[in-house]
C-alpha positions as a LaTeX table, in Angstrom:
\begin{tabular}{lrrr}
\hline
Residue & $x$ (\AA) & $y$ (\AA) & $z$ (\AA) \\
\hline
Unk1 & 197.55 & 58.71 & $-5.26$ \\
Unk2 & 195.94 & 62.38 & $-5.10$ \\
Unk3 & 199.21 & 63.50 & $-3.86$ \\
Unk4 & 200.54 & 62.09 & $-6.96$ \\
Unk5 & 198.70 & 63.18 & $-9.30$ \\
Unk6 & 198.93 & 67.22 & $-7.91$ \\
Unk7 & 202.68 & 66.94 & $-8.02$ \\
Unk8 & 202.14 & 65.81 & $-11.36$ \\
Unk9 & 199.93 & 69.23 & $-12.45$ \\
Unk10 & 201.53 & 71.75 & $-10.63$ \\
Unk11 & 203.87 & 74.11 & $-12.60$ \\
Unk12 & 208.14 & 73.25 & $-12.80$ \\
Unk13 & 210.00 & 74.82 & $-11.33$ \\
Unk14 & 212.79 & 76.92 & $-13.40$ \\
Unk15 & 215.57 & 74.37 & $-14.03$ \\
Unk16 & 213.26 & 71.49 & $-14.33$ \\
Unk17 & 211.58 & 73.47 & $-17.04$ \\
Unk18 & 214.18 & 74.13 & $-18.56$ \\
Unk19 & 215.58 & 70.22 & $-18.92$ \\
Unk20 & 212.78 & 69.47 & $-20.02$ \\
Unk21 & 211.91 & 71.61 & $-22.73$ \\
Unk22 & 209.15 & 73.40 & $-21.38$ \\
Unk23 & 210.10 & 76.83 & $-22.15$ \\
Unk24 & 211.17 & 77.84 & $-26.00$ \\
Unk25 & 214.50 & 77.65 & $-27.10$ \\
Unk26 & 214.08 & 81.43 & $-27.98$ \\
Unk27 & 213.59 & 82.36 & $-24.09$ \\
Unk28 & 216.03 & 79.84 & $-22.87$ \\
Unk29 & 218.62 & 81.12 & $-25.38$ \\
Unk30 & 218.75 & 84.75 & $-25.31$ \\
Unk31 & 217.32 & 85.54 & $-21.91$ \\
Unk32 & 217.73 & 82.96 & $-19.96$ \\
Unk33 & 221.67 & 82.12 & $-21.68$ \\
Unk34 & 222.57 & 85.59 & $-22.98$ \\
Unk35 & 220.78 & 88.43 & $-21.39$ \\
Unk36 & 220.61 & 86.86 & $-17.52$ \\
Unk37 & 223.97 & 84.53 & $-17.20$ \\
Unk38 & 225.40 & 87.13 & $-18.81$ \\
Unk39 & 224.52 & 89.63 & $-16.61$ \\
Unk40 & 225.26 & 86.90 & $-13.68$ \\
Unk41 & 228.72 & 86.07 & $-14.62$ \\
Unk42 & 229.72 & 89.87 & $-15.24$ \\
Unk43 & 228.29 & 90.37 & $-11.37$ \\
Unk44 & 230.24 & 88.19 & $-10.10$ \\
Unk45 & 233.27 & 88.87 & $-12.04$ \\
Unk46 & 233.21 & 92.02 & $-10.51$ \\
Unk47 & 232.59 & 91.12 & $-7.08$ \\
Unk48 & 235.92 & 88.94 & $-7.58$ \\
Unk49 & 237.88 & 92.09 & $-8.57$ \\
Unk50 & 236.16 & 93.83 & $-5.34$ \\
Unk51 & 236.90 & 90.77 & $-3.51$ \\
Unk52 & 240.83 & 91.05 & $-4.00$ \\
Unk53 & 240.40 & 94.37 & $-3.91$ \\
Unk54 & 239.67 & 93.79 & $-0.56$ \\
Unk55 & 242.52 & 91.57 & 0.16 \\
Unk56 & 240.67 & 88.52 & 0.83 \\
Unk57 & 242.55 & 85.24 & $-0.22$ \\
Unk58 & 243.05 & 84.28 & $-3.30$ \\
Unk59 & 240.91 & 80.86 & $-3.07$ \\
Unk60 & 237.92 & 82.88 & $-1.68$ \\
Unk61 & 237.87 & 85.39 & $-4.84$ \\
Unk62 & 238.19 & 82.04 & $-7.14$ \\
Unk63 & 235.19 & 80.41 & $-5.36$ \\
Unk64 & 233.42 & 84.12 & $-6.44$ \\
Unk65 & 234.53 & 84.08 & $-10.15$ \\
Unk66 & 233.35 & 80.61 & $-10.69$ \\
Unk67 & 230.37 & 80.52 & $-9.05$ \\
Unk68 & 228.23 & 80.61 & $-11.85$ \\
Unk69 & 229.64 & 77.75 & $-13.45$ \\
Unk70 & 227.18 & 75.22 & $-13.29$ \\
Unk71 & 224.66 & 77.04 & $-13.78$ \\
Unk72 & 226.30 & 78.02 & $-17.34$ \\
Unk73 & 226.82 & 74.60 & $-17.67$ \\
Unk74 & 223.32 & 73.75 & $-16.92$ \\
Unk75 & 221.63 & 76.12 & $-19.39$ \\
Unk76 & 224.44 & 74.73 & $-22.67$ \\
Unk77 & 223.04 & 71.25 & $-22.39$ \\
Unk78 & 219.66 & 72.92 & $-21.75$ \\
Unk79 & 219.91 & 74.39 & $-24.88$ \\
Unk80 & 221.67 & 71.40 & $-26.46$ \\
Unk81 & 219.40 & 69.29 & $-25.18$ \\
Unk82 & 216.13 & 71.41 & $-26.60$ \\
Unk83 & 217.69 & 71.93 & $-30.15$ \\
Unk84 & 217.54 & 68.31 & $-30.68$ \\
Unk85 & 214.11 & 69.12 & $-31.66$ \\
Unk86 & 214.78 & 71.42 & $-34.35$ \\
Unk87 & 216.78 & 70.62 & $-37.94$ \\
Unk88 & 220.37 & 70.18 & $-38.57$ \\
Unk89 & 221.09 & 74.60 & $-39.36$ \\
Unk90 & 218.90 & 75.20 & $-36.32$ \\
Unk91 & 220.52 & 73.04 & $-34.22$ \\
Unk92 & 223.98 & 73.67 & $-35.20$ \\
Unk93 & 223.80 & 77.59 & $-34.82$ \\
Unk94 & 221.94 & 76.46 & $-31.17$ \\
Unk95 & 224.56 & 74.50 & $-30.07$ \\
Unk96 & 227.62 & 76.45 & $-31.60$ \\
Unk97 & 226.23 & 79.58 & $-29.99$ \\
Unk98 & 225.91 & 78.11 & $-26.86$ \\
Unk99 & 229.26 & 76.50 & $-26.26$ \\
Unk100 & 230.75 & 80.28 & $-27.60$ \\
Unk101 & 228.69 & 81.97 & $-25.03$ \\
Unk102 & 229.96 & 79.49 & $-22.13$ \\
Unk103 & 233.69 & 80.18 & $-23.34$ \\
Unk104 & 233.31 & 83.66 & $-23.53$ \\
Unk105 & 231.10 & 83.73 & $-19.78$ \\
Unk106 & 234.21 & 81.36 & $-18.60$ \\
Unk107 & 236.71 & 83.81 & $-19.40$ \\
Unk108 & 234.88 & 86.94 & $-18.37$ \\
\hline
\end{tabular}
């Protein structure tokens, strides 16, 4: 039961923090989203473009570019998920801004 109860009151880790709304939808959406998986998906678009630079087959420099993926996946129903909280124009510019960053990261 002790064991229990310290799992329960030790800190989350990032992503479970982040499903579960422990962080503000301010942090989650433009550093967490924006700034950092930005920053992620333009490092390893580039390490693609070195990778067939390289000549290394085609799958491998695929597997590179979409690495990031889930993880951009993860932080749009993050922020979906957290803007349930706030009103209707709150929500909607959350959520609208979120799926436009994953297209845009997607295509990068």
């Amino acid at each position: 039961m002790a064991d229990l109860i310290a799992a329960l009151d030790r800190p989350a880790g990032f992503f479970r923090s982040r499903w579960h709304g422990q962080v503000s939808l301010d942090r989650l959406f433009w550093v967490d989203m924006v700034l950092v998986g930005t920053l992620i998906n333009l490092a390893t678009s580039f390490a693609a473009l070195i990778a067939l630079g390289f000549k290394w087959p085609a799958w491998a420099s695929i597997a590179v570019y979409a690495a990031p993926f889930p993880y951009n996946v993860f932080l749009v129903l993050a922020v979906w998920r957290m803007s349930e909280r706030l009103g209707p124009r709150a929500a909607g510019f959350a959520r609208t801004g979120a799926l436009g960053w994953l297209v845009i990261a997607t295509v990068i």
